[in-house]
C-alpha positions as CSV (number, residue, x, y, z in Angstrom):
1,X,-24.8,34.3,-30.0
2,X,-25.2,34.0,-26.2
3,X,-24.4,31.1,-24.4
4,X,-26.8,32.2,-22.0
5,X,-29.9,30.7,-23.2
6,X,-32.5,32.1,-20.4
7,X,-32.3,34.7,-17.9
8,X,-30.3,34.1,-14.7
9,X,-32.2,33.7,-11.4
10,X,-31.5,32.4,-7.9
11,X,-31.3,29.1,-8.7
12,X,-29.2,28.9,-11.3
13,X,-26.7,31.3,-9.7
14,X,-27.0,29.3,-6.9
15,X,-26.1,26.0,-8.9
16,X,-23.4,28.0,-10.9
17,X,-21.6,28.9,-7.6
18,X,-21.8,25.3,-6.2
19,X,-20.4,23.9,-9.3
20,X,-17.4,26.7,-9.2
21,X,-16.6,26.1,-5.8
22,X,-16.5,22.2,-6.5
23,X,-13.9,22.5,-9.3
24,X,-11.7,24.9,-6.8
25,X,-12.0,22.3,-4.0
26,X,-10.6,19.0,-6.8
27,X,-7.1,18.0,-6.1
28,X,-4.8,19.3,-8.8
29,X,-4.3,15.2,-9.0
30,X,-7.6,15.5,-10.6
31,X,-6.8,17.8,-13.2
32,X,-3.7,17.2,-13.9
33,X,-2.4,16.7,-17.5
34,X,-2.8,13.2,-17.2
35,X,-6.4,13.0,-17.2
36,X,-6.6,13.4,-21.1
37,X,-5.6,10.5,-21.6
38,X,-7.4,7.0,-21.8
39,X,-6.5,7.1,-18.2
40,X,-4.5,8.2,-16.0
41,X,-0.8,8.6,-16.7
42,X,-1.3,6.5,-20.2
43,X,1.9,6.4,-21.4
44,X,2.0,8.1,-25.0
45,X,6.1,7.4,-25.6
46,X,8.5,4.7,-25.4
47,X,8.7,4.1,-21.5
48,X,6.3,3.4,-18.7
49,X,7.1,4.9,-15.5
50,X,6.5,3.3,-11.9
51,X,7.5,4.7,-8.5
52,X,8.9,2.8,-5.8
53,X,7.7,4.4,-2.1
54,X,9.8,3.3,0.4
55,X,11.3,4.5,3.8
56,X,14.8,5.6,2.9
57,X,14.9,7.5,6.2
58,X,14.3,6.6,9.4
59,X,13.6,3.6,11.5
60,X,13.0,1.4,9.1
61,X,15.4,2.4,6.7
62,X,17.3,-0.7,6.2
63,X,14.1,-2.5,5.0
64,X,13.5,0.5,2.7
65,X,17.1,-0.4,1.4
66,X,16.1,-3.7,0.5
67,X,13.2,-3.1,-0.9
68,X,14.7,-1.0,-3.2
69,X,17.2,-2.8,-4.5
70,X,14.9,-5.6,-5.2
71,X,12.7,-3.6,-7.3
72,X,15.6,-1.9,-8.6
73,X,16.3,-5.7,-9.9
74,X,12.8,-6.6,-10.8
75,X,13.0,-3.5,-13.3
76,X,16.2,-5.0,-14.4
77,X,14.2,-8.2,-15.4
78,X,11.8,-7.0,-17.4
79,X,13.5,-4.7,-19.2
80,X,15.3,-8.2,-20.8
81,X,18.6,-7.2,-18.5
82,X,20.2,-10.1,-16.6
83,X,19.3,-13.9,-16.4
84,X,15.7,-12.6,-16.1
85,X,14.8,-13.9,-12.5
86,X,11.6,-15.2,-11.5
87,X,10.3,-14.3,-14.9
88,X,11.3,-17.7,-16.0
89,X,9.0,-19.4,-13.6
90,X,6.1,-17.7,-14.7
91,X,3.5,-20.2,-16.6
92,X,2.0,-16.7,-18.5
93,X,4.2,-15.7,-20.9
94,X,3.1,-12.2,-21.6
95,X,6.1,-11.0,-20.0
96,X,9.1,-11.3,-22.4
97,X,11.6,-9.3,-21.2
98,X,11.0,-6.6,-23.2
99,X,9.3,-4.3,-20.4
100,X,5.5,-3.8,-20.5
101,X,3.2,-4.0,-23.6
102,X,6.7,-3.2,-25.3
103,X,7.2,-0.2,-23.5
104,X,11.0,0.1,-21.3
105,X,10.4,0.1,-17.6
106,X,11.8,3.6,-15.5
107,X,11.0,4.6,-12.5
108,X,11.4,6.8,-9.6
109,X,11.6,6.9,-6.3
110,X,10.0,8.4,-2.9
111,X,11.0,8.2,0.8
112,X,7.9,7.6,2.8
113,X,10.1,7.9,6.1
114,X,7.7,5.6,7.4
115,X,5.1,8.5,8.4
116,X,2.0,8.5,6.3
117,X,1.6,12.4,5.1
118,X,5.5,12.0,3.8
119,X,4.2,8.5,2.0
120,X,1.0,10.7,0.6
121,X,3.1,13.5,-0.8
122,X,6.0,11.4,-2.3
123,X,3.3,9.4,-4.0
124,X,1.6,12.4,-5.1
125,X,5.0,13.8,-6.5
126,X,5.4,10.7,-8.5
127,X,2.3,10.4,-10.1
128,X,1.5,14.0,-10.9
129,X,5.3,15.5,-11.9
130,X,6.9,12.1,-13.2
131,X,3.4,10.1,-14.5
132,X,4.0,6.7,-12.1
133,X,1.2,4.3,-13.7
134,X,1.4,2.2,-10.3
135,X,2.9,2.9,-7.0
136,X,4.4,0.3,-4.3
137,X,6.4,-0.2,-1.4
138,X,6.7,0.6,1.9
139,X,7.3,-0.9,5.1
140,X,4.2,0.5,7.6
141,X,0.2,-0.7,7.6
142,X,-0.3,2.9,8.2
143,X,1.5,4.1,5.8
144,X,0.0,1.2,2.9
145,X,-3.3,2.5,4.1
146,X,-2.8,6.2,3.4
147,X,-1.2,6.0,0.0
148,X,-3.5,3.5,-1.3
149,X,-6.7,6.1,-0.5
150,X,-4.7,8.7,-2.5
151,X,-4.0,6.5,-5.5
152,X,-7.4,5.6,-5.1
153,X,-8.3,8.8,-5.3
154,X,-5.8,9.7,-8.3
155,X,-6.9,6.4,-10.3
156,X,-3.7,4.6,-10.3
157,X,-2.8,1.5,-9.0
158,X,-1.1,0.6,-5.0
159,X,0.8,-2.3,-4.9
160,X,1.3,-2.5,-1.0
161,X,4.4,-3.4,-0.1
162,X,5.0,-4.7,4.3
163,X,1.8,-4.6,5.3
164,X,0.7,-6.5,8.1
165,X,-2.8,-5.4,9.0
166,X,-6.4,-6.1,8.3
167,X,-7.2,-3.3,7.6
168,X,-5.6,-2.8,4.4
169,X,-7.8,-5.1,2.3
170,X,-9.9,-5.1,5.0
171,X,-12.1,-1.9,6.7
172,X,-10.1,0.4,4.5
173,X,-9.4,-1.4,1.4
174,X,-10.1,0.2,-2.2
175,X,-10.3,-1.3,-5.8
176,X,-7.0,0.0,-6.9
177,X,-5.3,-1.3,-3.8
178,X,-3.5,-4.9,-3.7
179,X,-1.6,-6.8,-1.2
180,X,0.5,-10.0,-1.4
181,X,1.8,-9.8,2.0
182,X,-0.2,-11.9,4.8
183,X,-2.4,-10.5,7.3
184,X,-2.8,-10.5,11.3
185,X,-5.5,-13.1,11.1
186,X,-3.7,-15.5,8.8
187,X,-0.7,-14.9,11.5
188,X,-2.9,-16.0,14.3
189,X,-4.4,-19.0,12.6
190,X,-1.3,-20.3,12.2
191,X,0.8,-19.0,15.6
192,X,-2.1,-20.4,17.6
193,X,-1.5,-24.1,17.4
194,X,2.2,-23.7,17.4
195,X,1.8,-22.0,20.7
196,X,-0.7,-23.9,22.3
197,X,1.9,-27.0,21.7
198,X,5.5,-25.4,22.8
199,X,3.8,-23.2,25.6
200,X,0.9,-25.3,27.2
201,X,-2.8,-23.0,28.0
202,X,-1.8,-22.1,31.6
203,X,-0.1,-18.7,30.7
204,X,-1.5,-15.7,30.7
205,X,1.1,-13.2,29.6
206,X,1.0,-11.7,25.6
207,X,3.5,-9.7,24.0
208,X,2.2,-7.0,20.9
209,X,3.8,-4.6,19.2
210,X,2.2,-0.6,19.2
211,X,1.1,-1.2,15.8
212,X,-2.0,-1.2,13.3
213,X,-0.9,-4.6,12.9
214,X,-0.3,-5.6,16.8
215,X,-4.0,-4.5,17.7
216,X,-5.2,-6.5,14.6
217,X,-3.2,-9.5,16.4
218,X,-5.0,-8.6,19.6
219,X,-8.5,-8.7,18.1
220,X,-8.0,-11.8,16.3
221,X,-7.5,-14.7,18.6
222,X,-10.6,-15.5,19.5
223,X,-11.5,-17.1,15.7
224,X,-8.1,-18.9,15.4
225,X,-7.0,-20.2,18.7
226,X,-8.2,-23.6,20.0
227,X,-11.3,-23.9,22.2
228,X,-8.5,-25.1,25.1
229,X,-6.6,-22.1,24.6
230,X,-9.9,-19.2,24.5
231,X,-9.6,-16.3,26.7
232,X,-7.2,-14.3,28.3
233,X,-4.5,-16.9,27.4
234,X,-0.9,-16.5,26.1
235,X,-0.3,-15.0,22.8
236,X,3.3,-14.1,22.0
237,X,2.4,-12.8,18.6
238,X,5.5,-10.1,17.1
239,X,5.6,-8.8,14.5
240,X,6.8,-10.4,11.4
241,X,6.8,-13.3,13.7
242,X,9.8,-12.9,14.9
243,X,11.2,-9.3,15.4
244,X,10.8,-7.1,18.5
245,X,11.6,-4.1,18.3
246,X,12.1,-1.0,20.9
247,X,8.7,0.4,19.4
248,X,6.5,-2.9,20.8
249,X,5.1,-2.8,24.5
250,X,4.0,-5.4,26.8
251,X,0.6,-6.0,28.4
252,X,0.0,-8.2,31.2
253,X,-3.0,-9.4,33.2
């Protein structure tokens, strides 16, 4: 019997095509193996995998490092290893040391050498060749911003790791995207007061860094800053509150 159930015209040729070229233009991420399963990268044996994306190359290697060895430790925890850490503070109890839902923590690891397209493909490594369930890490807003659009886009969860901007929970946020690390306006609201007190309203010098984050600071003054200290006035807002580095510039009116 046919499975052709009326002759072919225009239209339906037309519709056939569209739908081909559709299914050529999906990311293999969509049709990967994964996707026959109650979702995506649902672990069927006794481990659940999670990949850790951090810069392990380049400038901001050292907080990659860190990073690393602290989820390195977290997986330690909750696989029952060690005095279990922060688990014992926990008031929820669903988390017994014996990895998640019963299954042993693994995981692997990406180097997003703190450029996004490296980030993107390292994630996309992890969750279609070794089934991550959730990626995290990294130490860029631009970076956080890319890789959580492609686990968006792959249905898995982003845990974002340094993340300083608005944008990534804000313009650009997704459903599968979460952040624990504190924004630029949150950072204004509470330099603004400080400053006002140790450097007086007279000043008229600000120092940002050339970040997402730093032009986030830059916008957000206006809603956190005393009415005394509105305008043009002195913000010395660094990153991370405290750290300069040879990437930040200086603008001066």
């Amino acid at each position: 019997m046919s499975l052709i159930r009326k002759p072919l015209n225009r239209r339906s040729i037309l519709r056939a095509g569209a739908l081909g070229g559709a299914a050529l233009a999906t990311p293999t991420i969509f049709t990967s193996r994964a996707w026959s399963a109650g979702y995506l990268n649902e672990p069927t044996g006794a481990e659940v995998v999670l990949g850790f994306n951090v810069p392990q190359t380049g400038a901001y290697a050292d907080e990659g490092a860190d990073e690393l060895r602290a989820y390195q430790l977290a997986v330690k925890h909750l696989n029952g290893e060690g005095d279990g850490g922060l688990l014992n503070t926990f008031s929820s109890k669903e988390l017994k040391g014996n990895g998640v839902n019963g299954k042993k923590v693994a995981f692997v690891t990406g180097d997003t050498q703190t450029k996004s397209d490296a980030a993107r493909a390292s994630a996309k490594r992890m969750i279609e060749k070794d089934g991550a369930i959730m990626i995290t890490g990294g130490s860029s807003s631009g970076v956080a911003i890319a890789v959580q659009s492609l686990c968006q886009e792959a249905g898995v969860i982003f845990m974002a790791g340094l993340t300083h901007s608005n944008d990534t929970t804000g313009k650009d946020k997704r459903k599968n995207g979460f952040r624990h690390f504190f924004n630029t306006e949150m950072s204004g609201a509470a330099l603004a007061p400080v400053l006002k007190n140790n450097y007086g309203t007279d000043r008229k010098a600000y120092h940002l860094t050339a970040t997402t984050p730093g032009a986030g600071l830059r916008k957000n003054p206006s809603r956190s800053t005393p009415k005394a200290w509105a305008g043009r006035q002195q913000l010395l807002f660094v990153r991370r509150l405290a750290l300069v580095t040879s990437r930040s510039t200086s603008r001066r009116f």
